[in-house]
TORVEXMAR-42402 format. One record per atom (N, C-alpha, C): residue number from 1; residue in one letter; atom name; x, y, z. Coordinates in steps of 0.1 Angstrom, whole numbers. Layout:
# TORVEXMAR-42402
   i aa at     X     Y     Z
 NUM  A CA     X     Y     Z
...
END
This chain:
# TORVEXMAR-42402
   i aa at     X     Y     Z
   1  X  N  -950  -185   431
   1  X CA  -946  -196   439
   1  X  C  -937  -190   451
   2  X  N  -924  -181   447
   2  X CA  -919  -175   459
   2  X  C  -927  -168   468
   3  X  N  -944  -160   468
   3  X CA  -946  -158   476
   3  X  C  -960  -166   486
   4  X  N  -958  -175   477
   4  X CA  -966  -188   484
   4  X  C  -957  -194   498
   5  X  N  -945  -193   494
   5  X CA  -934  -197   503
   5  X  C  -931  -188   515
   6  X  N  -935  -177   507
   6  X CA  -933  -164   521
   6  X  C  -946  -169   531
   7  X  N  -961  -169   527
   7  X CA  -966  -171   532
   7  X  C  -967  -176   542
   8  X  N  -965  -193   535
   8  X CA  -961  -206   546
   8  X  C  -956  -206   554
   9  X  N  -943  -197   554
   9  X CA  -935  -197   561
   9  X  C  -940  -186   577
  10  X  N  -941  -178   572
  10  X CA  -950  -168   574
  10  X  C  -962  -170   586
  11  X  N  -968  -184   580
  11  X CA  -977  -189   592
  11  X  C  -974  -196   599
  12  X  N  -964  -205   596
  12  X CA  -954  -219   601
  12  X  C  -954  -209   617
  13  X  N  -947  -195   619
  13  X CA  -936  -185   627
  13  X  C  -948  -181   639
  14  X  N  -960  -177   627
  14  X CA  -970  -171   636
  14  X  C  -978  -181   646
  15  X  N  -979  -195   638
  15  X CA  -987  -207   646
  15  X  C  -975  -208   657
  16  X  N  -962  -212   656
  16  X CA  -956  -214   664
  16  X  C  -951  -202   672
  17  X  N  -959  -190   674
  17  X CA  -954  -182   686
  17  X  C  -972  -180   692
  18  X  N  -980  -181   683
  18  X CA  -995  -185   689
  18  X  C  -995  -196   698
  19  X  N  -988  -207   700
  19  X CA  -991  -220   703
  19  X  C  -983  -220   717
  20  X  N  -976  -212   720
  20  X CA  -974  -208   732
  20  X  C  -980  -194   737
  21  X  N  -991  -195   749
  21  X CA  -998  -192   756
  21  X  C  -993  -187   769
  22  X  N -1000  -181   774
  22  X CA  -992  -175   786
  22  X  C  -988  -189   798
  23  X  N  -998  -195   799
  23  X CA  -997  -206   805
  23  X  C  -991  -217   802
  24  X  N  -992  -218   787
  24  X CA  -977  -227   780
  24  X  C  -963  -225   786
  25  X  N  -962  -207   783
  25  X CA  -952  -205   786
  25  X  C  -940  -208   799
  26  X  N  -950  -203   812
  26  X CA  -945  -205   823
  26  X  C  -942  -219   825
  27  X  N  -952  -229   819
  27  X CA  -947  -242   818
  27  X  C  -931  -247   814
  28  X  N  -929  -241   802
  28  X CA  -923  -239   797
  28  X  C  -906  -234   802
  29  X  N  -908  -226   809
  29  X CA  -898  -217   816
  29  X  C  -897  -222   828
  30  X  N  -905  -235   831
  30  X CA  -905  -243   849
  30  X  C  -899  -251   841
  31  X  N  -891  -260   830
  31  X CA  -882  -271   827
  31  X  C  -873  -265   826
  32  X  N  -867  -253   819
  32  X CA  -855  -250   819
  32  X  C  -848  -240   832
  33  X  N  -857  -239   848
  33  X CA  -848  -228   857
  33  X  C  -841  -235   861
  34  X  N  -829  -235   865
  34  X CA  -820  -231   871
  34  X  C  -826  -245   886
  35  X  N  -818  -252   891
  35  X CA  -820  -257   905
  35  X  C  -821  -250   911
  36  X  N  -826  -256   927
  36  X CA  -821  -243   933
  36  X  C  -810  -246   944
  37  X  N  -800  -237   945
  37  X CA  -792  -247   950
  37  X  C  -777  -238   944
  38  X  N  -766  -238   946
  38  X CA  -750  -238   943
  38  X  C  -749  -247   932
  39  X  N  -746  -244   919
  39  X CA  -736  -256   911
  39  X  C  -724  -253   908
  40  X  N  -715  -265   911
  40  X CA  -703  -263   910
  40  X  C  -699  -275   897
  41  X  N  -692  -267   887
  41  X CA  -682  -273   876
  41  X  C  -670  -280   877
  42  X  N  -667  -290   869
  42  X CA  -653  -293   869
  42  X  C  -648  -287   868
  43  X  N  -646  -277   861
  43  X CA  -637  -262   859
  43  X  C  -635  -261   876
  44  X  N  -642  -256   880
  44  X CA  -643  -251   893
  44  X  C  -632  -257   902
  45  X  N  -639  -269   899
  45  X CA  -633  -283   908
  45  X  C  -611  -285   907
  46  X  N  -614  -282   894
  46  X CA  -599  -285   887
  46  X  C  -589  -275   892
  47  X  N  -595  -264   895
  47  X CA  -589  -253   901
  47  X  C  -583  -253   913
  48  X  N  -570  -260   912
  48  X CA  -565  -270   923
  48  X  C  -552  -267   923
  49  X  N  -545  -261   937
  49  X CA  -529  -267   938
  49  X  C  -526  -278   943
  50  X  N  -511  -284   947
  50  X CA  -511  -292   960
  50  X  C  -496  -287   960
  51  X  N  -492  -293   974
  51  X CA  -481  -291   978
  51  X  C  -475  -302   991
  52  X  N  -461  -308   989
  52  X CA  -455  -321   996
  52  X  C  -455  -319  1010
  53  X  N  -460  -329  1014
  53  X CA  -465  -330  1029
  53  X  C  -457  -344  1033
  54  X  N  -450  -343  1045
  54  X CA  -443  -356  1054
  54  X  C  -463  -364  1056
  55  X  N  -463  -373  1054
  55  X CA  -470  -385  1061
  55  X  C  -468  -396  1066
  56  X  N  -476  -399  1080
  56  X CA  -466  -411  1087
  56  X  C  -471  -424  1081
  57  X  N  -479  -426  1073
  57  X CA  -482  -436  1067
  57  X  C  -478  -442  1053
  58  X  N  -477  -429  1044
  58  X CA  -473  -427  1034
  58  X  C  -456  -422  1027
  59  X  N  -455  -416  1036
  59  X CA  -443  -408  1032
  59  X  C  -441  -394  1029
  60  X  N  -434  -386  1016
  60  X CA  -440  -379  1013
  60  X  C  -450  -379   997
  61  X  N  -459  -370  1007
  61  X CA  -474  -376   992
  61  X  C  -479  -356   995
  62  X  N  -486  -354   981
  62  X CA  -490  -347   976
  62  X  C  -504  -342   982
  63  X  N  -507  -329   986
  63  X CA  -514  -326   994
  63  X  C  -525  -317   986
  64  X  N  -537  -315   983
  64  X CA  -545  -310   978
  64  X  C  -542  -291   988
  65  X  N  -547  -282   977
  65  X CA  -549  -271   982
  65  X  C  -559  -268   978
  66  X  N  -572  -262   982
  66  X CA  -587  -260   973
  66  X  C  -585  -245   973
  67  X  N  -588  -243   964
  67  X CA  -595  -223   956
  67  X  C  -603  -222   970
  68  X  N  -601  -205   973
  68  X CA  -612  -201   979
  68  X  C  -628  -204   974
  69  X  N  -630  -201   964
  69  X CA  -640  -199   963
  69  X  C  -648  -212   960
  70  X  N  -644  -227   957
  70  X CA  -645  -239   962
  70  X  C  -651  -239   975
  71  X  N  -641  -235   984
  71  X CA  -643  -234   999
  71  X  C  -655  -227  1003
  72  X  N  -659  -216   994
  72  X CA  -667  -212   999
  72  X  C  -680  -222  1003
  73  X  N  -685  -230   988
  73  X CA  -691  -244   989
  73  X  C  -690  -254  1000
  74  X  N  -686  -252  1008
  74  X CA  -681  -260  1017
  74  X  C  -695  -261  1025
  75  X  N  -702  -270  1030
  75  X CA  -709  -271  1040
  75  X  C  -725  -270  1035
  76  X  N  -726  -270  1020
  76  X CA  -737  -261  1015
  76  X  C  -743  -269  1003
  77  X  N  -753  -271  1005
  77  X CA  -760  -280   994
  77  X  C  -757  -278   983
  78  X  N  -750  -284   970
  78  X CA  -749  -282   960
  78  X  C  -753  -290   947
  79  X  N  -752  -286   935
  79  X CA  -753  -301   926
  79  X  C  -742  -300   916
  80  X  N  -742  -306   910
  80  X CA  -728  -311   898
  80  X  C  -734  -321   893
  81  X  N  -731  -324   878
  81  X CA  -731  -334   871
  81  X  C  -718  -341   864
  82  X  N  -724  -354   864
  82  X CA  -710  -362   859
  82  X  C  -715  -376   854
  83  X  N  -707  -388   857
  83  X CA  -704  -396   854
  83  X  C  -703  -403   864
  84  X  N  -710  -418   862
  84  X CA  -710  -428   876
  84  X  C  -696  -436   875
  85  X  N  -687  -441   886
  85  X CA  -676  -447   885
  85  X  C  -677  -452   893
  86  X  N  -676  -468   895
  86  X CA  -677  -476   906
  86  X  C  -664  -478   912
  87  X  N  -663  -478   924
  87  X CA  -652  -476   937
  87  X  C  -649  -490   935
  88  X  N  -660  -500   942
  88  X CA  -660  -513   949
  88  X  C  -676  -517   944
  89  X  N  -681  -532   954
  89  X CA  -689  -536   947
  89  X  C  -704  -528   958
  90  X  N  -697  -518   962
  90  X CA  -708  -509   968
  90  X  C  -708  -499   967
  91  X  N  -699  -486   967
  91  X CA  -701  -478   965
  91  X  C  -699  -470   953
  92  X  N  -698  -459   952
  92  X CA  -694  -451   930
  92  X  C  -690  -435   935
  93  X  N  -681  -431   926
  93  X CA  -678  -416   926
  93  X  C  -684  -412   913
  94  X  N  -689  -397   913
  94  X CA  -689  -391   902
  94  X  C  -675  -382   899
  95  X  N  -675  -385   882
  95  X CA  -662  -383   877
  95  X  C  -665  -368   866
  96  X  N  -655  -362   863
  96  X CA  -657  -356   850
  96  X  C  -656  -361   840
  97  X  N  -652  -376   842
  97  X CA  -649  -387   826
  97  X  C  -654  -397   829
  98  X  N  -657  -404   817
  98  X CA  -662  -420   817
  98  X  C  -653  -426   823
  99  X  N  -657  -444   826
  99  X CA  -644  -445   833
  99  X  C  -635  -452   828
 100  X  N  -634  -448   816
 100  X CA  -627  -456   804
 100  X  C  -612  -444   806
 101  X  N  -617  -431   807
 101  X CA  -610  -420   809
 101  X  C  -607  -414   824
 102  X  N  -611  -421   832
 102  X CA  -609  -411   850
 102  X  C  -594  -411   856
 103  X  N  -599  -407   865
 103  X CA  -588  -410   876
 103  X  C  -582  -420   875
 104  X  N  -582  -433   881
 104  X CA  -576  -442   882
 104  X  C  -569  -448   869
 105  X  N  -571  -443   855
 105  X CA  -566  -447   847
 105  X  C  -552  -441   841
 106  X  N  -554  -432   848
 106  X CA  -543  -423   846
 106  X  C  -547  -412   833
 107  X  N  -558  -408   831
 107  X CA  -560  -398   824
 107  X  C  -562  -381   829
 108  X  N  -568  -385   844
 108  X CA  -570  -371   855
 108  X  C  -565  -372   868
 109  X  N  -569  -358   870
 109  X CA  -559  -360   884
 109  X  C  -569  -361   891
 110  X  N  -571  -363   908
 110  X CA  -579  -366   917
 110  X  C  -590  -359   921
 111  X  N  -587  -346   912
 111  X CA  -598  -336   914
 111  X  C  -608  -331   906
 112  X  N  -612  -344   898
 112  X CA  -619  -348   886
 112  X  C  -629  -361   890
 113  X  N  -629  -356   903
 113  X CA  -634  -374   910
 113  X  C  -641  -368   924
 114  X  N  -657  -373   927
 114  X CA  -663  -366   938
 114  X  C  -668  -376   947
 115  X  N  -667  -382   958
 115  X CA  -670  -392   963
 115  X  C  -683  -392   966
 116  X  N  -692  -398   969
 116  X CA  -703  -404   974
 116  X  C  -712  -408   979
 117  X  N  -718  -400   991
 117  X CA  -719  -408  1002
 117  X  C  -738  -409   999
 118  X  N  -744  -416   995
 118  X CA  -758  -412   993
 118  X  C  -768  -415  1006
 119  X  N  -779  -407  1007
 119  X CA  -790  -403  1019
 119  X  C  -801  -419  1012
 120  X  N  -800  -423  1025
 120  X CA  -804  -433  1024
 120  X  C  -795  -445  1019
 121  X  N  -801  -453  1015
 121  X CA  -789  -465  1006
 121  X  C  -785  -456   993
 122  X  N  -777  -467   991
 122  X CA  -772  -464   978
 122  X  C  -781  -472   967
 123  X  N  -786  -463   956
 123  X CA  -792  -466   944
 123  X  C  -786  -474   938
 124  X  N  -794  -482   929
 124  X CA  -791  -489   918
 124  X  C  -781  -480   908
 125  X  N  -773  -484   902
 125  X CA  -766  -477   893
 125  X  C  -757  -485   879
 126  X  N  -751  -480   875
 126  X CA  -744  -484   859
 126  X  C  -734  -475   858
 127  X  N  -721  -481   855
 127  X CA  -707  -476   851
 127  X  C  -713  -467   840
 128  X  N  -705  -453   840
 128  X CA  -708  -445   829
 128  X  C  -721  -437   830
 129  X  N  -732  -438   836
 129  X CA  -744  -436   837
 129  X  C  -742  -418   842
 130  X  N  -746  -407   832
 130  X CA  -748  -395   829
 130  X  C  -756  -391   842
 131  X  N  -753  -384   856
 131  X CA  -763  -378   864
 131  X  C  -758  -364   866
 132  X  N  -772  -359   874
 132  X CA  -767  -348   882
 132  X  C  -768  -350   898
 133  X  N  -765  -345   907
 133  X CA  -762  -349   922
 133  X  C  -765  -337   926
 134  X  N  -779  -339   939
 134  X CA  -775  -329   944
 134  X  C  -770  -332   960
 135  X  N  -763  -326   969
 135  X CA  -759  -332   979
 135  X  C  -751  -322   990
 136  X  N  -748  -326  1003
 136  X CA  -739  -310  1012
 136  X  C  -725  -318  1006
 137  X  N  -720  -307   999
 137  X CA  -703  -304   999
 137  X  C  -694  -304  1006
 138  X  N  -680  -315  1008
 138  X CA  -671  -314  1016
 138  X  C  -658  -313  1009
 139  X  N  -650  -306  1014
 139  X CA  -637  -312  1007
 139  X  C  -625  -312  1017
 140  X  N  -617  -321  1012
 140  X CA  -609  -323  1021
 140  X  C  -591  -320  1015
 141  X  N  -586  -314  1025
 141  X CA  -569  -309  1021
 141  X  C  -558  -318  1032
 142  X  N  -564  -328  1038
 142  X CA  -557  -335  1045
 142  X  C  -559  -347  1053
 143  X  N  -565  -351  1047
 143  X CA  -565  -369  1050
 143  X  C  -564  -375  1036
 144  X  N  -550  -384  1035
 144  X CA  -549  -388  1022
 144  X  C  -557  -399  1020
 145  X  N  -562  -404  1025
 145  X CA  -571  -419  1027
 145  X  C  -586  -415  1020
 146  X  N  -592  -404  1023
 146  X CA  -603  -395  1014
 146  X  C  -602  -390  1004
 147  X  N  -610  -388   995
 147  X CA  -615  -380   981
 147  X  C  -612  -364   984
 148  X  N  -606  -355   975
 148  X CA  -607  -343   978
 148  X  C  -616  -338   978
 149  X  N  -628  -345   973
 149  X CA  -643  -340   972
 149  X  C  -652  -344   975
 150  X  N  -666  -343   982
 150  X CA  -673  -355   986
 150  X  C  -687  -344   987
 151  X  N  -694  -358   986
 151  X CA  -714  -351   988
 151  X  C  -717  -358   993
 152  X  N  -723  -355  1006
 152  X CA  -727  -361  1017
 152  X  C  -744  -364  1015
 153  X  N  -749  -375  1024
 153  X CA  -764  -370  1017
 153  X  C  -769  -368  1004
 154  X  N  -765  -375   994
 154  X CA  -764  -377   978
 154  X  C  -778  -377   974
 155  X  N  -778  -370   968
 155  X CA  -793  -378   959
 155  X  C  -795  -375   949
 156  X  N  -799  -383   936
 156  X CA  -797  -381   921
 156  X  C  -808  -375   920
 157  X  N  -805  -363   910
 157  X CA  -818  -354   911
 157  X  C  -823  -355   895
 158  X  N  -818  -357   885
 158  X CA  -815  -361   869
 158  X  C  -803  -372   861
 159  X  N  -814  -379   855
 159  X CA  -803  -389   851
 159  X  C  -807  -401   855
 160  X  N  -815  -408   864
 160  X CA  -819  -420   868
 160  X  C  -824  -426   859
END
C-alpha cells in the first residue's frame, strides 16, 4: 500500500509539471509580471518628516518633507494599491486603510492618503473597494489646502 502511494503521488507531480507546456508556461508568467511602470508602497510613502511653517491662512501648521527617493517619482507614471475613500459626493482618495481606519479618523497620518484626480471622469466606485492605480505622480510640500500625494490622470488598472 505505501508504495501504491508513492506511486500516485508520483504521477499526481509528473502530470502536473507535464501539464504545463512551453506555451502554458509563458502564459502563465504573462499574469504574474510585474507592471510596467514605478510602484510605489506605503512604506515608501510613510517615509515622511514635517516641519512648522508660519501660514497666512492657517497659522502655524505642519509642513510635509518627502524622502528623496519619493521625489524621485515625481512626474513619472506610477502604480500603488489601496483602498477607495470617499472625499465628497464626487471625488475618493486611495488610502493605506479602510476607511473605518484612515486618515480622517484619526488612525494615520496624511501620508497614508493619495488623492485623485482620474483621466477622464471619475468611475463608479464603493467605500473600501481594494484597487490598484496607475497614474503621473505628484507630491506636494507646500500648499496646505492639497494632499501630500496625488495621481494625476488616474486610472484603475486592477480591482474594478
Amino acid at each position: 500500500m505505501h508504495n501504491s502511494l508513492k506511486i500516485t503521488l508520483g504521477l499526481v507531480v509528473a502530470f502536473f509539471f507535464l501539464s504545463f507546456s512551453s506555451s502554458d508556461k509563458s502564459q502563465l508568467d504573462k499574469n504574474f509580471l510585474p507592471l510596467k511602470g514605478d510602484t510605489l508602497t506605503w512604506k515608501q510613502l510613510g517615509e515622511i518628516k514635517y516641519t512648522m511653517k508660519k501660514h497666512p491662512k492657517y497659522g502655524e501648521v505642519q509642513f510635509p518633507i518627502v524622502n528623496d527617493k519619493v521625489k524621485l517619482k515625481g512626474k513619472k507614471k506610477i502604480y500603488i494599491s489601496g483602498f477607495i475613500v470617499p472625499i465628497d459626493n464626487k471625488s475618493y482618495a486611495l488610502s493605506k486603510n479602510v476607511f473605518a481606519a484612515c486618515f480622517f479618523c484619526g488612525k494615520s497620518g496624511p501620508e497614508s492618503i493619495v488623492g485623485l484626480n482620474f483621466k477622464g471622469g471619475t468611475p463608479k466606485l464603493k467605500t473600501d473597494q481594494y484597487v490598484t492605480i496607475e497614474g503621473t505622480f505628484r507630491y506636494n510640500e507646500d500648499d496646505a489646502d492639497d494632499w501630500i500625494y496625488n495621481l494625476d490622470n488616474a486610472v484603475i488598472v486592477k480591482g474594478n
